[in-house]
C-alpha positions in Angstrom: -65.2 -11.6 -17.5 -68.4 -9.7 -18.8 -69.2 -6.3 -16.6 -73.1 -5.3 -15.8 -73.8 -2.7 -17.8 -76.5 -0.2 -16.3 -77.6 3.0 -16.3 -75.9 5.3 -13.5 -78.0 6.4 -10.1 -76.9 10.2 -11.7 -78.4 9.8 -15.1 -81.8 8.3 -13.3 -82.2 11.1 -11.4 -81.8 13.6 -15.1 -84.3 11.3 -16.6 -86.6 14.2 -17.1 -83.9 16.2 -18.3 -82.7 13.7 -21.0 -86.2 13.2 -22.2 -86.8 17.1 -23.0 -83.3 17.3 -24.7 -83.9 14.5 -26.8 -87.8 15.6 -27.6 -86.6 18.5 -29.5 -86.2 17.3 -33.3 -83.8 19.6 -34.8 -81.4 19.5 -31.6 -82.0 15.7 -31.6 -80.5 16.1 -35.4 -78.2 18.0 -33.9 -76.2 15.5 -31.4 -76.6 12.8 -33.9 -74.6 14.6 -36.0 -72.4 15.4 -33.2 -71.8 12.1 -32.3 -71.2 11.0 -36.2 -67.9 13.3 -36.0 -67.0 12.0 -32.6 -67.4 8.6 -33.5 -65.3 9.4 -37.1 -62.5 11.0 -35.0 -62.5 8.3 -32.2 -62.1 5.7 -35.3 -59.0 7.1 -36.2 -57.4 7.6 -33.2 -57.9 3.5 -33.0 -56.5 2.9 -36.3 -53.7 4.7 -35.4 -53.3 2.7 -31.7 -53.7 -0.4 -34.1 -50.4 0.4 -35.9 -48.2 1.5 -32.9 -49.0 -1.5 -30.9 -46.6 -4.5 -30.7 -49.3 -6.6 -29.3 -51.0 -8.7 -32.4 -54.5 -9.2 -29.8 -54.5 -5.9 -29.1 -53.7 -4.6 -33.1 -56.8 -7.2 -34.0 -59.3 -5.6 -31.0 -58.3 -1.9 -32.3 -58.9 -2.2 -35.7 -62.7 -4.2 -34.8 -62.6 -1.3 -32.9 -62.1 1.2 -35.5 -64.2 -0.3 -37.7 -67.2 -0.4 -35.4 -66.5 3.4 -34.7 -66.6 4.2 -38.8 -69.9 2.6 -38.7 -71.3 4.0 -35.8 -70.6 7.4 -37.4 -72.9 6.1 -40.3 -75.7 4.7 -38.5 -75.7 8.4 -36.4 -74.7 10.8 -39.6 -77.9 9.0 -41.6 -80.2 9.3 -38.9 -79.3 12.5 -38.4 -79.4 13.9 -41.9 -83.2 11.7 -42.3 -84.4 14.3 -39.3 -83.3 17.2 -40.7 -85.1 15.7 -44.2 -88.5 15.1 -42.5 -88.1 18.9 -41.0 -88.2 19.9 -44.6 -84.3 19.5 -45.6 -82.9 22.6 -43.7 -79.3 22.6 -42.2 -79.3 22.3 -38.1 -79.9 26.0 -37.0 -77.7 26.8 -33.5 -80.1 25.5 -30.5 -79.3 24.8 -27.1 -77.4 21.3 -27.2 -77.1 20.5 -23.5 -74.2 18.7 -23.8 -73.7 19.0 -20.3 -76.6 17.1 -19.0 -76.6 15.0 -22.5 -73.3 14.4 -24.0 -72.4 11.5 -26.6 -69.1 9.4 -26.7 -66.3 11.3 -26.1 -64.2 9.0 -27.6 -60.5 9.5 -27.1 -61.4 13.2 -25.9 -58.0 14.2 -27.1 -56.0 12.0 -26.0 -52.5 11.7 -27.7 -52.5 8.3 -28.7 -48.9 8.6 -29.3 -47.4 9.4 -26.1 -49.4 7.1 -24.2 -48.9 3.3 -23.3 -51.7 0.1 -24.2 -52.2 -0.1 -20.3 -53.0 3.8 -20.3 -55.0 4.1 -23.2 -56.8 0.2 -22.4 -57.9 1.8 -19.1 -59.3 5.4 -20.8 -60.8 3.6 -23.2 -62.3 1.2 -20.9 -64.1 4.4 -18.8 -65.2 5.8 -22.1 -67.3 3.5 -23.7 -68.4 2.3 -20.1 -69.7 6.1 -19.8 -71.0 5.8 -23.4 -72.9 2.4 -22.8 -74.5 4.1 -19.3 -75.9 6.9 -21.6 -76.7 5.1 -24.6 -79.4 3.1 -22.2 -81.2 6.4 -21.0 -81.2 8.0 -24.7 -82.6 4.5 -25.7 -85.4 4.9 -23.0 -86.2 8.5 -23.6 -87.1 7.5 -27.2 -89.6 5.7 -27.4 -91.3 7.9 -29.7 -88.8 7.8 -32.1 -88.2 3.8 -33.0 -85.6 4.9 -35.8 -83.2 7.0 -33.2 -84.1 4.7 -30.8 -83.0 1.4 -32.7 -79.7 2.8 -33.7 -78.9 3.4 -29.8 -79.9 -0.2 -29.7 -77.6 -1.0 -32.4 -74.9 0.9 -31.3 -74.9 -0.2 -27.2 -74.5 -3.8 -28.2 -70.9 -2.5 -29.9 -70.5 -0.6 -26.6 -70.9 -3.0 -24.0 -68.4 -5.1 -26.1 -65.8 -2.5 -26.3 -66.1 -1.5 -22.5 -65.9 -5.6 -21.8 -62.6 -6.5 -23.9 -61.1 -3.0 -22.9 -61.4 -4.4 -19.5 -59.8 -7.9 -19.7 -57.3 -6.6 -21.9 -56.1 -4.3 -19.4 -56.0 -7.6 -16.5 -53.9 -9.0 -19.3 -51.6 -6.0 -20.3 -50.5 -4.8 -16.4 -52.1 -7.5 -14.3 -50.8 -6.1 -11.3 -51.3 -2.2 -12.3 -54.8 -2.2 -14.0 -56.3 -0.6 -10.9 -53.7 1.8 -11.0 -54.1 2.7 -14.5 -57.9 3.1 -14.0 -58.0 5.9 -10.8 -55.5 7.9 -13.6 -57.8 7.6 -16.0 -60.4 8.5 -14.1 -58.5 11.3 -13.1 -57.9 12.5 -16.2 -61.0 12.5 -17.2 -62.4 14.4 -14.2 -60.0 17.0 -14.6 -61.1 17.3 -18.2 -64.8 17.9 -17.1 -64.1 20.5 -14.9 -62.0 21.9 -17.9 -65.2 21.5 -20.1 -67.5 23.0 -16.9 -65.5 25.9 -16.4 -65.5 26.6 -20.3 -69.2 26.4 -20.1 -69.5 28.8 -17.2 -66.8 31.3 -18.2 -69.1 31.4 -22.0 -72.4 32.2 -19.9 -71.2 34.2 -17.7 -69.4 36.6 -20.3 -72.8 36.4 -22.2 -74.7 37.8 -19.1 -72.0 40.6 -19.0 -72.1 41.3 -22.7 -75.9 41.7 -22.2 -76.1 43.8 -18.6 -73.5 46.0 -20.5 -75.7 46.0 -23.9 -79.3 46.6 -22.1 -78.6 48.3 -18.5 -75.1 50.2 -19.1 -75.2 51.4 -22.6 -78.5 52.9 -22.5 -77.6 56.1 -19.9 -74.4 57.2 -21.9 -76.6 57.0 -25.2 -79.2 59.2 -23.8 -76.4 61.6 -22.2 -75.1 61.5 -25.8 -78.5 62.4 -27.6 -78.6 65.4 -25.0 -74.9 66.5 -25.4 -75.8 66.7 -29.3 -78.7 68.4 -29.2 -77.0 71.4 -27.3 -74.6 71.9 -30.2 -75.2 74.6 -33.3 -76.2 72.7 -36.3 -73.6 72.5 -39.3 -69.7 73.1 -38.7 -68.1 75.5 -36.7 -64.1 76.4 -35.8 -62.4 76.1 -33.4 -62.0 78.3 -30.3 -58.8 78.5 -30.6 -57.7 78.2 -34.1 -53.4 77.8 -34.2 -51.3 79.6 -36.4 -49.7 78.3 -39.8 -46.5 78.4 -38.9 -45.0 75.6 -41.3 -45.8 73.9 -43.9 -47.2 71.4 -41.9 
């Protein structure tokens, strides 16, 4: 059964958010390269899933899988590194990603591949590349002035739709009466790992607005009380007022 892939009501409404992240050309190199070493990591995390499953359909669908993740890593990683050429060959200098409003794949995001069963990782696969197909459609959009990026988004959502489709009946077929089930936990899990990432991103601002209060407002006064305490005091070196005793060697 094929799901309707479309962009969500909540990545609409950012449209003019996605547009200015992706209008910047270095941090558009940026992500691409970012999502060329998600993609590589999310590759081998299914060749891996590939070897510890009993099920032959599901060893065959992983290692497509895999193999459609090594390649999406290409198609992003050359893109990338042809941006940063036509900027005039310079490494990607640290700019604002807004991964937040604008992320990639997260592929696995961690997941222990290991420890977890086909049902479970079917069903967290499933919600990733559905999330990754729902984005892919509003990068697509956002660039149109960039038929290069844009075509590789192209490329790459066709792969997508097909992973978040056999993900999906594969699940029905693995736990046919626990596939709902297995989807709210993933969904779960995944929640509780964006507020994770949210309340990362938060705790790193808000201890760079500290760091800079403290640098621009606080410092200041003591610096100036310091200048003032210094200038009171005789030039060159003076003793003590109280000088001790030698009494030992020490």
């Amino acid at each position: 059964m094929a799901l309707a892939l479309r962009a969500r009501t909540f990545d609409r409404l950012l449209y003019p958010v996605h547009r200015w992240v992706w209008a910047d050309e270095r941090r558009r190199a940026e992500k691409l390269l970012t999502f060329a070493e998600t993609e590589r990591d999310g590759g081998r995390d299914l060749s891996r899933a590939a070897e510890r499953t009993r099920d032959p359909l599901l060893r065959r669908l992983y290692l497509r899988h895999s193999l459609d993740e090594q390649r999406h890593a290409g198609l992003f990683l050359a893109r990338g590194l042809a941006i940063l050429a036509e900027l005039g060959g310079a490494s990607p200098a640290a700019t604002f990603q807004a991964s937040a409003f604008a992320p990639g794949e997260r592929g696995l995001d961690d997941l222990r591949v290991d420890e977890v069963a086909d049902d479970s990782l079917l069903a967290f696969l499933h919600l990733s590349e559905k999330a990754a197909a729902q984005r892919f459609i509003i990068y697509r959009e956002v660039l149109s002035a960039d038929a290069a990026t844009r075509d590789v988004f192209g490329d790459v959502l066709a792969d997508e739709a097909f992973h978040m489709n056999y993900t999906y009946a594969q699940l029905r077929r693995v736990a046919p009466r626990r596939y709902g089930l297995r989807l709210w936990a993933a969904r779960l899990s995944r929640l509780w790992k964006g507020y994770l990432r949210l309340a990362t991103a938060i705790g790193s601002m808000m201890g760079r607005v500290v760091l800079t209060v403290q640098y621009f407002v606080i410092l200041p006064p003591f610096a100036l009380l310091a200048k003032r305490a210094a200038r009171r005091l005789p030039a060159g070196w003076t003793p003590g007022h109280r000088p001790s005793p030698l009494e030992s060697q020490y």
